[in-house]
Structure formats: structure tokens, C-alpha cells
C-alpha positions as CSV (number, residue, x, y, z in Angstrom):
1,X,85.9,92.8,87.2
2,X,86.4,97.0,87.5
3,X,87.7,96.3,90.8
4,X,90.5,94.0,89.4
5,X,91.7,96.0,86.3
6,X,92.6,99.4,85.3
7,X,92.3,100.8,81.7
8,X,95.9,102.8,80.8
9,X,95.8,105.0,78.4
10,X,99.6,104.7,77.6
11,X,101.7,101.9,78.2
12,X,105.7,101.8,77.0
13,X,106.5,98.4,75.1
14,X,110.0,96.8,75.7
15,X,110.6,93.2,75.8
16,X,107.5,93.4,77.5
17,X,104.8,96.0,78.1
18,X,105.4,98.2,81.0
19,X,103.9,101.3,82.8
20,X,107.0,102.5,83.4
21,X,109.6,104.2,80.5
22,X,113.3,103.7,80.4
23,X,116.0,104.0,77.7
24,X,114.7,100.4,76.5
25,X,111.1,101.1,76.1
26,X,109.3,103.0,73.2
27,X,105.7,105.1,74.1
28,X,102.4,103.1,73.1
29,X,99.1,104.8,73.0
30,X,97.0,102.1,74.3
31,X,94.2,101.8,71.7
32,X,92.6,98.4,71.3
33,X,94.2,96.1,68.5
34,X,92.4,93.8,66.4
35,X,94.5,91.1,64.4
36,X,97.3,90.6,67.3
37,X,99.7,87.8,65.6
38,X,100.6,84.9,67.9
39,X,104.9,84.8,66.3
40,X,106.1,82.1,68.6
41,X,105.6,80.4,71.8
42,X,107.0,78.6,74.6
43,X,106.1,76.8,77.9
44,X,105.9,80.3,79.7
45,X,104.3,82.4,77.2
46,X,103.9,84.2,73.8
47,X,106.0,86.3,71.3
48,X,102.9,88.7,69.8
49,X,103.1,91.3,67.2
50,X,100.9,93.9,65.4
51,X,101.6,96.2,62.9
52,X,100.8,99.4,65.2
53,X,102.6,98.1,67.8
54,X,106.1,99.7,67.8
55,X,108.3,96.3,68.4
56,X,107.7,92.6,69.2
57,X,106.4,91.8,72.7
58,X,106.8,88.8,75.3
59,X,103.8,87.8,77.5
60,X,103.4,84.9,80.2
61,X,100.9,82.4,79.5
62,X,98.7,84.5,82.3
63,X,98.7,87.9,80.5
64,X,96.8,86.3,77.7
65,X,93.1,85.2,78.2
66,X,93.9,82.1,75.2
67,X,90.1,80.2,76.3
68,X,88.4,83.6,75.7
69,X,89.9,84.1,72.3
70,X,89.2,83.5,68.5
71,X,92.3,82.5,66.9
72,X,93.1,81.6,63.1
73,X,96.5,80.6,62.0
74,X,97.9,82.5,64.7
75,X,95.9,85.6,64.1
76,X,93.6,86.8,67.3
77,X,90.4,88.2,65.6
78,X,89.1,89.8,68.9
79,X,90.1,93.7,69.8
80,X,93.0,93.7,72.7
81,X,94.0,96.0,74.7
82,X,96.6,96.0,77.8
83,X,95.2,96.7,80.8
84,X,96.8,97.0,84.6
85,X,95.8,93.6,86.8
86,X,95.8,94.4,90.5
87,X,97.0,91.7,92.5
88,X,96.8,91.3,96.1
89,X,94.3,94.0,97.3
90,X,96.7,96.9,95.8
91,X,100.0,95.7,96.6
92,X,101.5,94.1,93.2
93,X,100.1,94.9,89.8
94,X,100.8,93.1,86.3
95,X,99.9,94.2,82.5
96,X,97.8,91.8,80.6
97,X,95.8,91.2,77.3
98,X,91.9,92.0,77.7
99,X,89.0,91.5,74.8
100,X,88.0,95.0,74.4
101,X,84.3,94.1,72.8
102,X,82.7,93.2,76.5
103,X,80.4,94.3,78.6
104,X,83.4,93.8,81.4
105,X,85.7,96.6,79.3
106,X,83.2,98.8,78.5
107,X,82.8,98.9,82.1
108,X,85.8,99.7,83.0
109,X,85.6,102.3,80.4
110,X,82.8,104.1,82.6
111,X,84.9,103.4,85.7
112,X,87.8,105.8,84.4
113,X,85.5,108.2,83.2
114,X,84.0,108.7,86.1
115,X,87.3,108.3,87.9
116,X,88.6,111.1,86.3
117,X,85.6,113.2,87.0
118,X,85.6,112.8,90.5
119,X,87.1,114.7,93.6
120,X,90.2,112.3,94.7
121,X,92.2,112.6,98.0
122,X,95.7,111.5,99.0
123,X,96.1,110.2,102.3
124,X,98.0,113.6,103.0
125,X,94.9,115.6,102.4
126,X,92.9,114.3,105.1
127,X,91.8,114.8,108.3
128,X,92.2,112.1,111.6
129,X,88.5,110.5,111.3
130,X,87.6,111.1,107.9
131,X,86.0,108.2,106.2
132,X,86.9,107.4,102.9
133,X,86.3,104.7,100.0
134,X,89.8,103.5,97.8
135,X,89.7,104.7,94.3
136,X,90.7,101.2,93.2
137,X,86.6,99.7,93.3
138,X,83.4,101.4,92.8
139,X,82.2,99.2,95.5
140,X,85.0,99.5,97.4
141,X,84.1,99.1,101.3
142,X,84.1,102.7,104.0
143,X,87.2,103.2,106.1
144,X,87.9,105.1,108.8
145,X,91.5,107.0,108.4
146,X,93.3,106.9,111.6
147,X,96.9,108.6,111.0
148,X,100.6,107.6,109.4
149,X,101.9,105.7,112.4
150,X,105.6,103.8,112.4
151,X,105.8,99.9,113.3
152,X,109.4,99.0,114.8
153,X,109.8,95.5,112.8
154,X,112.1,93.4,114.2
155,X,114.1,90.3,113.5
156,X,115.0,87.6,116.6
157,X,117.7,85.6,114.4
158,X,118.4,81.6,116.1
159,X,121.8,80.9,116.4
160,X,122.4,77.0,116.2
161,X,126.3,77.4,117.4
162,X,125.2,79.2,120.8
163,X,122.9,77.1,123.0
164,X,120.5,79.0,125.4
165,X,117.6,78.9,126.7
166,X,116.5,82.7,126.5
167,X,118.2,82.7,122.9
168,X,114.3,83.2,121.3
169,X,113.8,86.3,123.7
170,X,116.6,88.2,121.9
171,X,116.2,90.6,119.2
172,X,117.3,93.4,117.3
173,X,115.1,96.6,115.2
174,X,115.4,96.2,111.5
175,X,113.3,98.3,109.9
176,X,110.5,101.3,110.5
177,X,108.4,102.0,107.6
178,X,105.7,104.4,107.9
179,X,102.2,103.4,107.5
180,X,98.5,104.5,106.9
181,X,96.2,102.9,109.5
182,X,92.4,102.6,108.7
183,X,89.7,100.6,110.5
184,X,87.0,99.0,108.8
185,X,83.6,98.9,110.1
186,X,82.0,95.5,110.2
187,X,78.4,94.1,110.2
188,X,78.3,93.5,113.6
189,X,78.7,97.4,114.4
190,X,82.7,96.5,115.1
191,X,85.7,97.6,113.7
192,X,89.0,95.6,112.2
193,X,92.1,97.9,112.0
194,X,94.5,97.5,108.7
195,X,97.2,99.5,107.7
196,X,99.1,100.1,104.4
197,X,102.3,101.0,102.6
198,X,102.7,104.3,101.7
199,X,102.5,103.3,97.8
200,X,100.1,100.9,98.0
201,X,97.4,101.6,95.5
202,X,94.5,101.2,98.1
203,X,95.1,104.5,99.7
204,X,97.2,106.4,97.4
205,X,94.2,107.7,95.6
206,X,90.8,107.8,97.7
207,X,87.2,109.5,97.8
208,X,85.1,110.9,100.6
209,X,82.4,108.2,101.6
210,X,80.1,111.6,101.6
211,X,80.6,111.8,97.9
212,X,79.5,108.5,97.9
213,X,76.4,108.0,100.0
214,X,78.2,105.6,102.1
215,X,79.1,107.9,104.8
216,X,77.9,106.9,108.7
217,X,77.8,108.9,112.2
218,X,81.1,108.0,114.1
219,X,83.3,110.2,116.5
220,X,85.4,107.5,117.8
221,X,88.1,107.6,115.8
222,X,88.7,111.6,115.9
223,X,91.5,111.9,118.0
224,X,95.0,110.9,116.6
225,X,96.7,110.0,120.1
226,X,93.3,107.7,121.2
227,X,94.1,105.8,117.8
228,X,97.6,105.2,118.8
229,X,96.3,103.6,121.9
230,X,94.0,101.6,119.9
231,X,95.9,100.3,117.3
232,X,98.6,99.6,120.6
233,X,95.5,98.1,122.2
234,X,94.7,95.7,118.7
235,X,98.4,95.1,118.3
236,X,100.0,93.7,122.1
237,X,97.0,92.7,123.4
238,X,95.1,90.5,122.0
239,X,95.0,87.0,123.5
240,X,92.7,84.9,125.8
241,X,96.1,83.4,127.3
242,X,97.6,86.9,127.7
243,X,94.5,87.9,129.3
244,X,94.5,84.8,131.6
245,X,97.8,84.6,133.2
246,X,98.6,88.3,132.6
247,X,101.7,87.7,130.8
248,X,101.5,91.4,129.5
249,X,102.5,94.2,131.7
250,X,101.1,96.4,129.0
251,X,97.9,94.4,129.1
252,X,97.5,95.3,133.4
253,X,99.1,98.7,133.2
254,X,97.5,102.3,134.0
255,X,96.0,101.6,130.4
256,X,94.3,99.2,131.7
257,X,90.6,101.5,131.9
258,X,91.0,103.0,128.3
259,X,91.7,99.3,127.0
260,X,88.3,98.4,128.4
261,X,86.8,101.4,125.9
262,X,88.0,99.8,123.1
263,X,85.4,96.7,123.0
264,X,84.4,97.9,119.8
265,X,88.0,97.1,117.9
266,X,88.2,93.5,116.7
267,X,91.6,91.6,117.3
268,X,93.3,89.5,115.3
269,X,93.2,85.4,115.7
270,X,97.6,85.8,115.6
271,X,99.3,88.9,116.6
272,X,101.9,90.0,114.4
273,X,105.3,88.7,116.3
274,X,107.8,90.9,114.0
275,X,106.5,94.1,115.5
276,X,107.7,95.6,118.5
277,X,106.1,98.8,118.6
278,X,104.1,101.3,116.9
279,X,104.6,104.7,117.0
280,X,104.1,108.3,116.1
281,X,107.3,110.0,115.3
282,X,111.2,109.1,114.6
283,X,112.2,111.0,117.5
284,X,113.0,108.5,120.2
285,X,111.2,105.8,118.5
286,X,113.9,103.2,118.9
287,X,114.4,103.7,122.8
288,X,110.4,104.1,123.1
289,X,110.1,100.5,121.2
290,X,112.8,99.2,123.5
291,X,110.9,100.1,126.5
292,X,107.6,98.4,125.0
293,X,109.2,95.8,124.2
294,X,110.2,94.9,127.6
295,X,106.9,95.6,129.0
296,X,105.6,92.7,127.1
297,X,107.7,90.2,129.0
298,X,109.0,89.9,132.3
299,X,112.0,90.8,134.0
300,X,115.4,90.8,131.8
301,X,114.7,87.7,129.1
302,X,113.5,89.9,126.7
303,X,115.9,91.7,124.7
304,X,115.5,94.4,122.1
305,X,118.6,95.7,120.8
306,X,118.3,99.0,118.6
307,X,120.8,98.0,116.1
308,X,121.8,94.4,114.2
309,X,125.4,95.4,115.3
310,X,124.3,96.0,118.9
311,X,122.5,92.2,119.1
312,X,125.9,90.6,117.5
313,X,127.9,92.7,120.2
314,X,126.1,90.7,122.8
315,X,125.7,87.7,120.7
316,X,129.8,87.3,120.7
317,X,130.4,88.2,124.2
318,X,128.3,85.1,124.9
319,X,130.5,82.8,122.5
320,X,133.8,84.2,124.0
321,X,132.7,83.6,127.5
């Protein structure tokens, strides 16, 4: 359970209870309650109120654990007490209603403690190689930092008015968002890459495996521009048909040797086909995606403009023709 729920020791209570204040919320130190009142309800949730609590709140049906409750006459005789629900492996998080008199809360009570005692790190504050455990589980697994890289996301729209056959092989760049890259090590002694928002609570707040005990000997991962070429390596060239009819001029390039190095990297069962690139800096990254791009296919058919208005340019030429 510690690895799916954070104690807050303040929450701010609006319509509904939030970690964030505006002018609508009031400040709630987040002791347990005891004798929460269940006001009204409806197919989607509750209407609670307590006599410390500053207002009347609204939860969904899943922010309150109903089958782990004692209820009379609409009074909850176990101690609550909001708690932060991590959703998705860091991504999305949600408030809800936890029974503060279990073994699971007192738990987590020992979690934050030691939490707070503890030497954190921000992604910022580390070093290309360092391994690392995410402050979000105790038993969280080791990972291996590799650098803030920038995919070049891109968006190949289908036109139904304009009939052609190379229409699929045409694209344009809509986004590059910065992200931290980490690889995994596995049981097998290989590794599986993943990479991260910038907010995502995963990495925003880590500790040194070291300080953990879970700390191994690896070098491979030490070198910032080797990881580029890996995570290149994981990300363009990673299937048995690409390998067997050599589709990818990336694949059969003068990489070709330092590819064969990376054995140890796992890749993916489906390559992620909204990414054209992945690269280090901002500074030429959209004609360096470009380039890639191209290298994937063959000859003219694929397309990568740098801008949506660049891709429509060329999208009515063909209509006017």
C-alpha cells in the first residue's frame, strides 16, 4: 500500500479537497477525523461533513473506501484522513478517504518519516550513470539515469478529400518535450530503457541506490552521447522485419558496429510511431529530426515537415493541382 499513497500533512478543502490553494479553497491541517457525517449522496459520490472541517466537501464514490467502513445513521465511526492516491506509476494523482487505525496508515506514517529524514535528489542534481531508487516506494526498483534528452513527436494527419498513395508517409513536428531517460536493469542481466515527464512524480524526488543497499557495478551507461546512441538504437531499430529486409538506413549505417554493442538493451515488442527523433539540444533539433526521419525510409516518400503550417502548404498545392 506505501507505494500507492502518500500522507499530506495539509490539504485545502473547496468543493472538493485539493493539494493545491486558490481563492476558493480554505487551509486544512490534515489530522484524522473520527465521526465524518455522510449529508447526502448521489450516483457519483458523497456530500461529507465534520465539525473541524472548515466547509462541506464532495467525494466520488472511489475516494471513499464505503466496504471498509463502520457506518451509523450516516455517521463513519472509523478515523479518516485524506491521503494523495498515485495513479498510473506517478503520472495522475487523486485525494481520497483512508481509515487511519491500520497497520496500512501507520505504515505510511513510517514511510514519511523516514522520507523526510533521508538525503533526496532531483533529477538536476545528478550525475550521467548514477543509479537511483524513486522516492515514491520503499521498494521501489534501481535505475540507471541516462540524461534529459528531447523526442520530436509528430503527427501524420489522413486527409480523406486528397487521395494518394504516399499520403501516410507525410508528416509534420508537433511538439518536443524534454525528458528524463533511465534504464532498468532486469533479471536476465538486461536492461529496458523508460523515460519520464519532467513533473512526473517518479523522478522528481529520488535517492541514491548506495543509500539503499541496492546499488550494483555498471560503467555502461557513463557516457551521456553513448546513451543517445542507445536510446536511438532502442527507439528506430528494433524490429526482426527491419532487420530482415533492411528497411532502415539508420539500422545499416556507419552505426552499424556500435549497435552491435548494445545487445544488452531490451527493445520494445512496438516502436513508438509518433516519434521522429530524439535528441540532445534545441539547437537544430527540428532539421536534425528531419534528416532522421528520412533515413528511416527510402528515397523521397517520407516527409517530415517542421511546422503544421509547412505540411498544409504542401497539403494544398496538392489539392490545387
Amino acid at each position: 500500500m506505501n507505494c500507492s499513497y502518500r500522507i499530506l500533512k495539509n490539504v485545502n478543502i473547496g468543493l472538493r479537497v485539493r493539494k493545491t490553494a486558490d481563492k476558493s479553497t480554505v487551509p486544512f491541517k490534515n489530522d484524522p477525523l473520527t465521526g465524518i457525517k455522510i449529508e447526502s449522496w448521489t450516483n457519483q459520490g458523497f456530500e461529507l461533513s465534520h465539525p473541524d472541517l472548515p466547509k462541506k466537501v464532495w467525494l466520488d464514490f472511489n475516494q471513499l473506501p464505503l466496504n471498509q467502513l463502520n457506518i451509523e445513521m450516516g455517521i463513519i465511526k472509523n478515523p479518516l484522513t485524506f491521503v494523495e492516491s498515485i495513479i498510473g506509476g506517478g503520472g495522475t494523482t487523486s485525494m481520497v478517504l483512508i481509515r487511519a487505525d491500520t497497520f496500512d496508515y501507520l505504515e505510511l506514517v513510517d514511510d514519511k518519516k523516514a522520507k523526510d529524514e533521508a538525503a533526496k535528489y532531483k533529477p538536476s542534481d545528478l550525475k550521467i550513470g548514477d543509479q537511483v531508487i524513486s522516492c515514491l516506494c520503499r521498494q521501489g526498483n534501481m535505475m540507471v539515469y541516462l540524461g534529459k534528452f528531447i523526442p520530436v513527436n509528430f503527427a501524420r494527419p489522413y486527409n480523406y478529400g486528397y487521395r494518394n498513395q504516399n499520403q501516410e508517409r507525410k508528416a509534420y513536428i508537433e511538439s518536443t518535450p524534454e525528458r528524463y531517460y533511465f534504464a532498468y536493469p532486469q533479471p536476465n542481466g538486461t536492461y529496458t530503457i523508460k523515460d519520464y515527464p519532467l513533473t512526473n512524480k517518479t523522478v522528481v524526488e529520488l535517492y541514491m541506490a548506495s543509500d539503499k543497499g541496492k546499488s550494483i557495478e555498471e560503467t555502461r551507461f557513463n557516457d551521456y552521447e553513448t546513451n543517445h546512441q542507445m536510446i536511438l538504437f532502442e527507439q528506430f531499430t528494433m524490429t526482426d522485419y527491419q532487420k530482415k529486409n533492411k528497411t532502415s538506413d539508420y539500422l545499416y549505417s556507419e552505426n552499424e558496429e556500435m549497435i552491435k554493442s548494445f545487445d544488452f538493451i531490451n527493445k520494445p515488442s512496438y516502436g513508438n510511431y509518433e516519434i521522429a527523433y530524439v535528441g540532445t539540444s534545441k539547437e537544430g533539433l527540428l532539421d536534425k529530426a528531419v534528416e532522421f526521419y528520412r533515413s528511416l525510409g527510402s528515397g523521397n516518400s517520407w516527409q517530415l515537415y517542421k511546422t503544421k503550417q509547412e505540411y498544409q502548404d504542401w497539403y494544398s498545392r496538392q489539392r490545387n493541382y
